[in-house]
MISE-816257 format. One line per 10 residues: their letters; for each residue x, y, z of C-alpha. Coordinates in steps of 0.2 Angstrom, whole numbers, plus 5000, padded with zeros to 4 digits. Last residue first. Layout:
REM residues N
A> X:Y:Z  ...
END
This chain:
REM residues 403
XXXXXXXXXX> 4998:5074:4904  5008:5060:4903  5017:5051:4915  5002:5045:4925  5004:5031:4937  4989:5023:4944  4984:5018:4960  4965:5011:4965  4958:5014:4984  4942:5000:4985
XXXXXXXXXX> 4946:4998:5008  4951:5016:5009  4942:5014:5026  4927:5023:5025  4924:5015:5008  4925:4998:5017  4912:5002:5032  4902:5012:5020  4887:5015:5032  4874:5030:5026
XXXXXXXXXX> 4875:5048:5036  4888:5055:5029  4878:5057:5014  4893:5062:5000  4898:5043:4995  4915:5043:4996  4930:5036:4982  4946:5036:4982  4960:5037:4966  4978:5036:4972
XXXXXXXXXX> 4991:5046:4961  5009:5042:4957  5013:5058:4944  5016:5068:4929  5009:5084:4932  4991:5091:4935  4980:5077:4930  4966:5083:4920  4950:5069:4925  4936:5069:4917
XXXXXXXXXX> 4923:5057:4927  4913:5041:4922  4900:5031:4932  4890:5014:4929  4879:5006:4943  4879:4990:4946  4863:4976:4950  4852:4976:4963  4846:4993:4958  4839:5009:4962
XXXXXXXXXX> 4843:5023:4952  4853:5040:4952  4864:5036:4934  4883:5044:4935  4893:5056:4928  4901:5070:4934  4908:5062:4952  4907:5075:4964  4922:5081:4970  4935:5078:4985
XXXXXXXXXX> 4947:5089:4992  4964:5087:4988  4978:5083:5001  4976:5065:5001  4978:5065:4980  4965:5059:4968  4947:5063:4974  4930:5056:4970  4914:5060:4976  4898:5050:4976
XXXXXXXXXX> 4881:5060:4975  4861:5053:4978  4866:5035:4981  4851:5026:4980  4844:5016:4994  4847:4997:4996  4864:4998:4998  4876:4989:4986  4884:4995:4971  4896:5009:4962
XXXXXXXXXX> 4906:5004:4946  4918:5017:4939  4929:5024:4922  4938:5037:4926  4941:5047:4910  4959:5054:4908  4963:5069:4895  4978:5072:4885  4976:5089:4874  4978:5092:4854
XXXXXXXXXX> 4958:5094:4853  4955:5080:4865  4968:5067:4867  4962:5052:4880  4967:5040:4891  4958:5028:4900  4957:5025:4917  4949:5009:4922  4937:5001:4935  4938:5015:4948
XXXXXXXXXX> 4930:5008:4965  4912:5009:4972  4905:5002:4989  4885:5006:4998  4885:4992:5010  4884:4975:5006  4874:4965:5019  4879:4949:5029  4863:4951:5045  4869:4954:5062
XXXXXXXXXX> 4877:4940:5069  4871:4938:5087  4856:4924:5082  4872:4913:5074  4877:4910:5091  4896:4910:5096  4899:4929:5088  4915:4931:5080  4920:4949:5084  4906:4963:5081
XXXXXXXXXX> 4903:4958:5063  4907:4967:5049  4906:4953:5033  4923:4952:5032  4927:4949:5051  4914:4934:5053  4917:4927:5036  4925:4911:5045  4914:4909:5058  4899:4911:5047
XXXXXXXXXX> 4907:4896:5037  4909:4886:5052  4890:4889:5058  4885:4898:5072  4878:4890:5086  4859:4886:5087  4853:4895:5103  4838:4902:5092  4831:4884:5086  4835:4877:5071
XXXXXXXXXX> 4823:4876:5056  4830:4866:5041  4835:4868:5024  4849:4852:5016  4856:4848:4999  4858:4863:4993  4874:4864:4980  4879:4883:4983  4877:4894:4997  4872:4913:4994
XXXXXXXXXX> 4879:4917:5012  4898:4919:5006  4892:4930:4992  4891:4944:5001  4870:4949:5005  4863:4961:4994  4851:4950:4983  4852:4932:4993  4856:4917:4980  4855:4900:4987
XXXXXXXXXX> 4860:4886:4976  4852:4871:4965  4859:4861:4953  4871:4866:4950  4880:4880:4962  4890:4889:4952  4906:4879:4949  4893:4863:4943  4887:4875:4930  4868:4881:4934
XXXXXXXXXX> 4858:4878:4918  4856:4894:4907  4848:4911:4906  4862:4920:4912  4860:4909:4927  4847:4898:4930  4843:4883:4944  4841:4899:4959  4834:4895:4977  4831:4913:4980
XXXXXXXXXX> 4831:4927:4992  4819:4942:4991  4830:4951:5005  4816:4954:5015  4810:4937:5015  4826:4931:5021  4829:4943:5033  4815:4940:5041  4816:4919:5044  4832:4925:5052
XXXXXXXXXX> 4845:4916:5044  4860:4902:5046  4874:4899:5034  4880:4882:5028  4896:4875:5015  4907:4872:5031  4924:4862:5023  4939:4875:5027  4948:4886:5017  4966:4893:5010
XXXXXXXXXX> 4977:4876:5011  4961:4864:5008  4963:4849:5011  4956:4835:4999  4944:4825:4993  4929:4838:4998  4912:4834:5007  4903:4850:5007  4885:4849:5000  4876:4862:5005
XXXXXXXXXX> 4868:4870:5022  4853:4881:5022  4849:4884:5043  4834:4894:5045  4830:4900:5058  4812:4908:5064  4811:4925:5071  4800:4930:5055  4785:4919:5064  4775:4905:5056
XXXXXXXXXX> 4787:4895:5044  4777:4878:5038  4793:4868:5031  4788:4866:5014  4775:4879:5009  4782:4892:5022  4799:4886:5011  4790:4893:4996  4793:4910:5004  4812:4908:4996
XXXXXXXXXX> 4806:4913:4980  4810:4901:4969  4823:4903:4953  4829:4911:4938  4844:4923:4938  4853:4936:4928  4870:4938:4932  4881:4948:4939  4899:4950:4944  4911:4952:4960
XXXXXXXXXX> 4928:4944:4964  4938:4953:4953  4943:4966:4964  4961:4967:4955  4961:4949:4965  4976:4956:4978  4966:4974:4978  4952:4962:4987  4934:4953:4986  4936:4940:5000
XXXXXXXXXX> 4918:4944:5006  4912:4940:4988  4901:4951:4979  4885:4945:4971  4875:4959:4958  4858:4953:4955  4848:4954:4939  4830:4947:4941  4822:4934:4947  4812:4924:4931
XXXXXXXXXX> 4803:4910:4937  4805:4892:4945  4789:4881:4950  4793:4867:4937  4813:4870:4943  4811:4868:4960  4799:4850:4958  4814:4843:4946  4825:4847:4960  4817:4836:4972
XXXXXXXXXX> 4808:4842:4989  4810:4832:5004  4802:4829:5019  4806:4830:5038  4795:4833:5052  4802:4829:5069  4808:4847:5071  4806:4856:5054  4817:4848:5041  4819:4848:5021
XXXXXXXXXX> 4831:4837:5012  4832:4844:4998  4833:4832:4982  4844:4827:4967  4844:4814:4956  4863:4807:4950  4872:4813:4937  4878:4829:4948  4889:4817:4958  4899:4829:4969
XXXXXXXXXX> 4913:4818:4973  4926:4830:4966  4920:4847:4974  4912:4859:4965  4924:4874:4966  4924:4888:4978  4928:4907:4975  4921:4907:4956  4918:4925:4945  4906:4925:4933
XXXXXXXXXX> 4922:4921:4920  4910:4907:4911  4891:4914:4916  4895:4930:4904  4892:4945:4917  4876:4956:4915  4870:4969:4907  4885:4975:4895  4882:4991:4889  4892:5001:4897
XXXXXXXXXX> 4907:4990:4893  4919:4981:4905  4936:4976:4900  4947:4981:4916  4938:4972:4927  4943:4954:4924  4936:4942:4933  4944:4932:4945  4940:4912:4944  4945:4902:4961
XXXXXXXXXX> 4946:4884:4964  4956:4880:4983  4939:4874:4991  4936:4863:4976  4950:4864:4962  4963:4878:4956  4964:4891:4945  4949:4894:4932  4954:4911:4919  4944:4925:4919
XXXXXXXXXX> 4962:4935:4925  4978:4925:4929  4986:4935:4943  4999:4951:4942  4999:4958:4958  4990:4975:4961  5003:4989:4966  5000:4998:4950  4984:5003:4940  4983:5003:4922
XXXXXXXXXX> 4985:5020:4914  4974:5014:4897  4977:5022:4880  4973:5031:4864  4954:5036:4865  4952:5048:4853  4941:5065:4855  4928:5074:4846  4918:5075:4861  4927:5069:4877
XXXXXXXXXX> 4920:5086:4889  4911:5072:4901  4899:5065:4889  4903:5061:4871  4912:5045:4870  4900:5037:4877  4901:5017:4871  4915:5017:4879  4933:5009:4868  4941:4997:4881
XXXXXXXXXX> 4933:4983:4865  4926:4966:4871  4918:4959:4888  4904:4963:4902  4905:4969:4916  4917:4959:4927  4918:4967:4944  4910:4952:4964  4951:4940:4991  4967:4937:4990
XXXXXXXXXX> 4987:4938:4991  5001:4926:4982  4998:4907:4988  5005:4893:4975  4997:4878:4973  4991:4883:4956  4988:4900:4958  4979:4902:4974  4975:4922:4982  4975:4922:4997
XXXXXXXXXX> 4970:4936:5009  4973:4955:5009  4961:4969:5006  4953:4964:5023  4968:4967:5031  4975:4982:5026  4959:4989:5028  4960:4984:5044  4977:4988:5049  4974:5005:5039
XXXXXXXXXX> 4959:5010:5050  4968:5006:5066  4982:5017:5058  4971:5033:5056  4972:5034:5035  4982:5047:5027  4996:5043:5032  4994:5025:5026  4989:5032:5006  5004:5042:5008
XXX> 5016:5026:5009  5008:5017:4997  5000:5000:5000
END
């Protein structure tokens, strides 16, 4: 992390950011760094050359961003809990609407003794009465549920953020389970686990493929079980044939393979993935009980996806080029600054809507001189919580040497 980046930072704030924006990244058996933006694939040319005072001009570069290790980008590394697929930023369109299903990004593979050939079915418990519900019956009842951003936890600096992607899903509404398991009261929990028997150890994880939910937050997060993505069959990396999919939650709670929802009472412990994703997903230490974890949402959070460079009537200009997600109110103004010693601005361009999906941003940007700079990002109202934007957690650095 650069050095005026930490001085500007309080160090309990840096430690943390520091932290979170550092993990393990697996190439091969190789550990570098770690950790949901791919947007879509194909020329670095926008589609808006017009707005933001770039009429009439060229595109002629990219300043790419520096202090981000060099990984293999849409590209599948590794196997089960060690599998990973980062998805490349840096070649997002505006008109992309969602990510292709084969470099949606992956942060667990389907483990080796998954027999997707064989029928599959739910297992479905609530105290003495246990059912099933097959997956044949899911996908009859299944309909369209929208486009959905997921972000992993894990989603770091060390991954060029390419952790986070969206698809377009098709699915259940997670109220059928009052059908199924005859919920009464929004206090109920609900334990989803999936299948998580691997055939070897894990160097960066540990087996646990479960989560644990307020009856509540599940319907107020419109959660899914989901059989389509993009359109298409789940693939066995994402979750086939069923997984969990809750809109604004990290991806760590969207668990993949189901095999198994049942009621649990309220001193029910947490579960071992919970545990795990305790500090990413802001809780107050690891809580023992899973009632004491407050729910896994994504906060407001946006991060520079590209710089391009531009000449404009003989003159070199920079577009930023952004993404902005999570939340579930509109932002109404995000400001961007590129030095600690500036003040921030608001961002020039950027849609005001609601959306479980992305939002795109640009801004023209005249750099001063030939410089290291750090691009940050804040959203204006001080009053919505941006744990990670607070703490310089999405910070990008380029290197400009002409201006």
């Amino acid at each position: 992390m650069p050095r005026d980046f930490k001085i500007n930072l309080s160090r309990r704030e840096w430690l943390t950011a520091s932290v979170l924006a550092s993990g393990a990244i697996l190439v091969g058996g190789e550990s570098l760094c770690s950790s949901v933006i791919m947007l879509g694939f194909g020329k670095l040319q926008s589609k808006d050359p017009t707005q933001n005072g770039m009429s009439g001009g060229k595109q002629i570069g990219v300043a790419e961003f520096i202090g981000e290790p060099r990984v293999p980008m849409d590209t599948i590394l590794g196997s089960e809990l060690d599998g990973r697929l980062y998805t490349d930023l840096s070649s997002f369109n505006f008109d992309a609407p969602t990510t292709p299903s084969e470099i949606f990004f992956i942060r667990t593979r389907a483990s080796k003794l998954l027999n997707a050939s064989k029928p599959w079915s739910i297992r479905l418990s609530a105290g003495e009465r246990e059912s099933s519900v097959n997956v044949d019956e899911i996908t009859r009842d299944s309909s369209h549920q929208g486009v959905h951003v997921m972000e992993c936890a894990g989603n770091t600096r060390d991954s060029h953020f390419g952790m986070i992607s969206v698809a377009d899903w098709v699915g259940v509404p997670i109220s059928k389970l009052s059908e199924w398991l005859h919920v009464t009261t929004p206090t109920t929990r609900i334990l989803v686990s999936g299948f998580d028997t691997y055939s070897a150890a894990s160097s960066s994880s540990i087996p646990g493929a479960s989560w644990i939910f307020s009856w509540s937050d599940l319907l107020s997060s419109r959660a899914f079980l989901a059989t389509k993505m993009n359109g298409q069959s789940l693939t066995l990396d994402h979750g086939a044939p069923v997984r969990l999919v809750v809109p604004g939650w990290y991806g760590c709670a969207s668990i993949k393979w189901v095999n198994s929802i049942s009621i649990v009472d309220d001193e029910a412990p947490a579960t071992s993935q919970m545990q795990e994703y305790a500090f990413r997903t802001h809780q107050q230490g690891v809580p023992r009980l899973a009632r004491d974890f407050d729910p896994a949402k994504l906060d407001p959070a946006t991060m520079p996806i590209r710089v391009e460079k531009w000449l404009v009537n003989d003159h070199v200009k920079y577009r930023v080029v952004g993404v902005l997600w999570g939340g579930s109110q509109p932002v109404k103004e995000l400001q961007i600054r590129f030095n600690p010693d500036e003040d921030y601005v608001a961002v020039q361009n950027i849609q005001h809507t609601v959306s479980d999906s992305w939002i795109f941003w640009t801004h023209t940007w005249i750099p001063q001189k030939p410089d290291t700079y750090i691009i940050r990002l804040r959203v204006a109202d001080s009053s919505v919580r941006t744990k990670r934007l607070d703490m310089g957690f999405y910070a990008r650095t380029v290197r400009i040497t002409d201006v």
